[in-house]
C-alpha positions in Angstrom: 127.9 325.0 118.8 124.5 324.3 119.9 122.3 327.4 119.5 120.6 328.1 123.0 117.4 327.6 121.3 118.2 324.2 120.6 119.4 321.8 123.4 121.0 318.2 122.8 118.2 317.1 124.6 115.8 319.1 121.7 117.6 317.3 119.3 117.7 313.9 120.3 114.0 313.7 121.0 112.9 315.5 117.9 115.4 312.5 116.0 113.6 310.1 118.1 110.0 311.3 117.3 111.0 311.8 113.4 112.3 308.1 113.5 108.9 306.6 115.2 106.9 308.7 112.4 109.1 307.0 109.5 109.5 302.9 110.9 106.0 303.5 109.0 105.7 301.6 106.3 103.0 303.3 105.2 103.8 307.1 106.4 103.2 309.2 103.8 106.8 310.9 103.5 108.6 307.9 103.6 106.2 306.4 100.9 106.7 309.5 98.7 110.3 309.1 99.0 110.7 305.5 98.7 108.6 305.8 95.2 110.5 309.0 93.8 113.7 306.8 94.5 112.7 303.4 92.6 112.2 305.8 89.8 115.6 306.7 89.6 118.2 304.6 88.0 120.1 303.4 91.2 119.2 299.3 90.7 117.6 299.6 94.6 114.3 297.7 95.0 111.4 298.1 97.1 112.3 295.3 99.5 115.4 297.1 100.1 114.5 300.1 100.6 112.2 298.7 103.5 114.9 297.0 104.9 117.4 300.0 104.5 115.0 302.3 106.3 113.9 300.1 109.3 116.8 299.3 109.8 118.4 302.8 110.5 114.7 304.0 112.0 115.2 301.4 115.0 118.6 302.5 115.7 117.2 305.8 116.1 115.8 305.8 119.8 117.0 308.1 122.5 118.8 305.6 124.3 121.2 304.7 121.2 121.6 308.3 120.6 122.4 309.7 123.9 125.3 306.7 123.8 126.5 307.2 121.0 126.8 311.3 121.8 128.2 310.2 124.8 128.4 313.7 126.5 131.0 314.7 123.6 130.2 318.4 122.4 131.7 321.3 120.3 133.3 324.5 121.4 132.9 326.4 118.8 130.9 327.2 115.8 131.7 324.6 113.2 130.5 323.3 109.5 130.9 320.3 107.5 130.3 319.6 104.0 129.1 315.9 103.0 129.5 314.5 100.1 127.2 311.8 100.4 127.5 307.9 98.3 124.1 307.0 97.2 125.1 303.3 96.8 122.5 302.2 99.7 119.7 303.6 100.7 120.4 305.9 103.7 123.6 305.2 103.6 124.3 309.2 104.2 121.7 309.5 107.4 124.8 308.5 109.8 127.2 311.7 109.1 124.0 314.0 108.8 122.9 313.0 112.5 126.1 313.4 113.6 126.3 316.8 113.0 122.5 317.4 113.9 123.7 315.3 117.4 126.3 318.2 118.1 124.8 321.5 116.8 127.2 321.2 113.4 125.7 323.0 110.4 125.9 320.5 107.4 126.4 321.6 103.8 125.9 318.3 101.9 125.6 316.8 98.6 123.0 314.2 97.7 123.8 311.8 94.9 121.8 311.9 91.6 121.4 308.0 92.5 119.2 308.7 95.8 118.5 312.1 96.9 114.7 311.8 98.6 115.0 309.6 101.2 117.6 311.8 103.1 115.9 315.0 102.1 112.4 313.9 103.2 113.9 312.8 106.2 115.1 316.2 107.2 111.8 318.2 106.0 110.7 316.1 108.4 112.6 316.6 110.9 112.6 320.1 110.9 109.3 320.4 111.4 109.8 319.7 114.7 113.2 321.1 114.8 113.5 324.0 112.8 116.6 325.6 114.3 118.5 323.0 112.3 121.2 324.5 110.0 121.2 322.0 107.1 121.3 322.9 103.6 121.8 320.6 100.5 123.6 321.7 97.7 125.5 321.1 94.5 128.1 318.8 94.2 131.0 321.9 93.6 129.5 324.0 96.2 129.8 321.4 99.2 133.5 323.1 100.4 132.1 326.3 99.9 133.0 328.1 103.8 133.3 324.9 105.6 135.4 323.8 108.2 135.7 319.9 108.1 135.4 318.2 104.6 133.4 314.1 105.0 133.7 312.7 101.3 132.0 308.8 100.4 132.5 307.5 96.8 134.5 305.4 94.1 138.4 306.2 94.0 137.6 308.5 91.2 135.0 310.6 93.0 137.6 311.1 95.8 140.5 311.5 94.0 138.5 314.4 92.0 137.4 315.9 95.5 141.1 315.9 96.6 142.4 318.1 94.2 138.8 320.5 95.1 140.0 320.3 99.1 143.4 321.4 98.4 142.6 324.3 96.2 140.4 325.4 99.4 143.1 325.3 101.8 141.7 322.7 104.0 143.8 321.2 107.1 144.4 317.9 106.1 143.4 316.8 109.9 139.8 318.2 108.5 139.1 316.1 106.0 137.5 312.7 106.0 137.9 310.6 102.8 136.0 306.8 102.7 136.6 305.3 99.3 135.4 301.8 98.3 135.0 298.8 101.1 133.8 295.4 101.2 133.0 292.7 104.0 134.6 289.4 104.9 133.2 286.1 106.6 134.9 283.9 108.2 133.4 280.4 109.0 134.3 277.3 110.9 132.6 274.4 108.5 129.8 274.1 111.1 127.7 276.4 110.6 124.0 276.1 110.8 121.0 276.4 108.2 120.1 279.7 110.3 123.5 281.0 110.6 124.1 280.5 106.3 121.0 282.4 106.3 122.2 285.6 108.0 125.4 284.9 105.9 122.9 285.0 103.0 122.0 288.3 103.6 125.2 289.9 104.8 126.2 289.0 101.0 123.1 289.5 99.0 121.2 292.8 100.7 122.1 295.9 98.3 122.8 293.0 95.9 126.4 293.0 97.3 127.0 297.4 96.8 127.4 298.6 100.0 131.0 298.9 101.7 129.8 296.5 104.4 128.5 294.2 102.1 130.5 290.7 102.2 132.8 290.1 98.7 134.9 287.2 100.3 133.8 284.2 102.3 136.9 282.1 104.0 136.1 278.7 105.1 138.0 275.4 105.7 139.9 273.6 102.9 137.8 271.0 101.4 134.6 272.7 102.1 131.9 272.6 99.9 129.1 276.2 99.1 126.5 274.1 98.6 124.3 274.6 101.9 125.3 278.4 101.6 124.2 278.3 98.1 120.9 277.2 99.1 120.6 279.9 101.8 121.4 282.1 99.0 118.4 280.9 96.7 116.2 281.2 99.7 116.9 284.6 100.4 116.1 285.8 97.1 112.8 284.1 97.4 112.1 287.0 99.7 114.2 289.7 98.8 114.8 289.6 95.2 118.1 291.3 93.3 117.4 294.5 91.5 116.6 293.9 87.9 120.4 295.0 86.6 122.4 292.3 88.7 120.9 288.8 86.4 122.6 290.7 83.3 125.9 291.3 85.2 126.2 287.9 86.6 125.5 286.0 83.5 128.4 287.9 81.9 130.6 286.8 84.9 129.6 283.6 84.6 130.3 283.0 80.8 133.5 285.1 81.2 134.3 282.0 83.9 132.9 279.4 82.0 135.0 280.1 79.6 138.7 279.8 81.1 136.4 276.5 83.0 137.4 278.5 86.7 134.8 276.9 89.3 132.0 278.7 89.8 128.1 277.9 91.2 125.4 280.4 90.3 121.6 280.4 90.9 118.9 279.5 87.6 117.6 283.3 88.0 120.9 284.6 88.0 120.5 286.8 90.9 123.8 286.0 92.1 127.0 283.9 91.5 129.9 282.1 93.7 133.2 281.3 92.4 136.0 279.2 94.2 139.4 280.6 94.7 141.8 283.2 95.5 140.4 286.0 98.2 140.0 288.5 95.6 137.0 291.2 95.1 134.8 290.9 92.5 131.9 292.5 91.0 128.6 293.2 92.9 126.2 289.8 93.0 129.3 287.6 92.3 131.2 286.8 96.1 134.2 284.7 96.3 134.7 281.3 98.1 138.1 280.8 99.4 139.8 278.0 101.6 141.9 278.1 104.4 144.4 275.5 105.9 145.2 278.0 109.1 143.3 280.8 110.3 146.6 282.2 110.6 146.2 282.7 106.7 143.2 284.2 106.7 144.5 287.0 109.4 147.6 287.5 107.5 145.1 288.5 104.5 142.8 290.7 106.7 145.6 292.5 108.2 147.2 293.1 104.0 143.7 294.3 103.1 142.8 296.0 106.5 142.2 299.9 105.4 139.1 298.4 102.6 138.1 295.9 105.2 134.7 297.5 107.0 133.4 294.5 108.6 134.3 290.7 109.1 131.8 288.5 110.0 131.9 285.1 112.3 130.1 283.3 114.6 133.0 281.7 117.2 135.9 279.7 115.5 139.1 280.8 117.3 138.5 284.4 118.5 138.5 288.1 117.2 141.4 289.3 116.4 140.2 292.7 114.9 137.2 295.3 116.7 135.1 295.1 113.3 134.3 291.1 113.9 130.7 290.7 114.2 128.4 288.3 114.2 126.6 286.4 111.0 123.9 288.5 110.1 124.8 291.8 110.9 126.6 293.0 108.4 123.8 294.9 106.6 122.8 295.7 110.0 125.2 298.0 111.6 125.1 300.1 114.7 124.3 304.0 114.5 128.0 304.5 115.5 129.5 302.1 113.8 133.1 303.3 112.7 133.1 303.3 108.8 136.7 303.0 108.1 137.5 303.2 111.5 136.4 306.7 112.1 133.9 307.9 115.1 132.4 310.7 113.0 131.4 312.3 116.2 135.1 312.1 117.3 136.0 313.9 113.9 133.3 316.9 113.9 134.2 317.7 117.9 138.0 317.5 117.7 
């Protein structure tokens, strides 16, 4: 539980301050951080990196945090060990807030991929917070005494970490296992030049490697890609792909060329758009599929429904599922957004 030198109220506003110090571009920390990580190999870029990091500093105010929290609280002295994905930048700040949210002590893993930015962010923080209890460790010494287990990676990575929770004895009710995800749009054949835009980057941000990223775009039959296609082209203009992805896609693209399977891809190679069956496909290549009902298209969200994170629309017939959103927020989610339908504030407090 909280210690009684730290209040929720301590910790909220020291999250809130720490947050207004790194929307910074230019505070030293963050710029520290953000250069130790392009150094890595991780295929992030600069322009991501800003994006990732603004985009989780504004959700950190007070006001989101406090409703998020939503008076929900621990009874006991609890720990959780993290073992954190490092496929987008802060992608691991959600779990560690939560636990900083509810006086949790955290025991996590950073991945080899990216482990400043969420590190700087916490000798930050803890400068203004130091009653904190967060340590970072080795990937085999994340289970080491904790309560509740919260695992992010490839099937591999979690199939590995399985067979490390049930040699420590873990309650299967504490454990929380995410494995891969992807996003899925949805449109109408209407759409707008601004609304293929925020499609744009729902599919391209993270060239395509985050869970929420969208792999599968549904549309009406007979549609064509070409105005999405130029949205596309226009968002790499100001957020190029990390210098891996041209390399990837032009091995796609012969690969498709090849057995003649339609297919659209930009001169730069930055990304690539195939028409057919709603099935995933490598990061920087998204698939085009057509509809004749939306009936169809539900029937395939609801087979695919535990990978699904996020489906993205703007009108069209109606949600049918809680993780619709609009265009354009896909690579923009809220701080309590439910990665594969968990709270994780309902998971460390039960």
């Amino acid at each position: 539980m909280l210690s009684t030198f730290m209040t929720v109220a301590e910790s909220i506003a020291a999250l809130d301050a720490t947050a207004r110090k790194w929307i910074d571009v230019e505070y030293p920390p963050r710029v520290q951080a953000m250069n130790a990580t392009l150094a890595l190999d991780n295929n992030f870029t600069p322009e991501a990196i800003h994006f990732a990091v603004n985009q989780q500093m504004n959700q950190i105010t007070s006001s989101n945090l406090e409703s998020w929290l939503s008076g929900r609280s621990v009874d006991r002295d609890v720990s959780v060990g993290v073992l954190n994905p490092g496929n987008v930048p802060m992608a691991d700040l959600q779990d560690l807030i939560a636990a900083v949210l509810l006086g949790v002590s955290y025991r996590g893993s950073l991945s080899s991929r990216s482990p400043h930015l969420l590190s700087a962010f916490v000798e930050d923080l803890r400068s203004s917070l130091p009653q904190i209890n967060i340590e970072f460790v080795e990937k085999d010494q994340v289970l080491k005494g904790v309560d509740k287990v919260i695992a992010t990676g490839t099937t591999s990575t979690l199939d590995a970490m399985k067979n490390a929770i049930a040699r420590a004895g873990l309650d299967p009710e504490d454990v929380l296992l995410r494995g891969p995800g992807f996003g899925v749009a949805i449109l109408n054949g209407s759409e707008s030049e601004e609304q293929l835009e925020r499609l744009a980057e729902d599919i391209l941000m993270h060239d395509g490697a985050g869970c929420r990223s969208i792999a599968v775009v549904w549309t009406p039959a007979g549609s064509q890609p070409d105005a999405l296609l130029d949205a596309m082209a226009r968002f790499r203009a100001v957020f190029p792909c990390a210098p891996g992805i041209p390399g990837r896609v032009e091995m796609q693209r012969a690969y498709l060329a090849a057995i003649e399977y339609p297919h659209a891809y930009s001169d730069d190679k930055s990304f690539l758009v195939s028409k057919g069956p709603p099935d995933i496909q490598q990061p920087g290549h998204v698939r085009w599929s057509e509809y004749e009902s939306r009936d169809e298209v539900w029937d395939w969200i609801g087979a695919n429904d535990d990978e699904i994170q996020v489906i993205v629309e703007d009108g069209g017939g109606g949600s049918k599922n809680h993780r619709t959103a609009p265009l354009g927020s896909a690579q923009r989610p809220e701080l309590g957004w439910l990665q594969s339908g968990c709270d994780v504030i309902d998971f460390l407090a039960s």
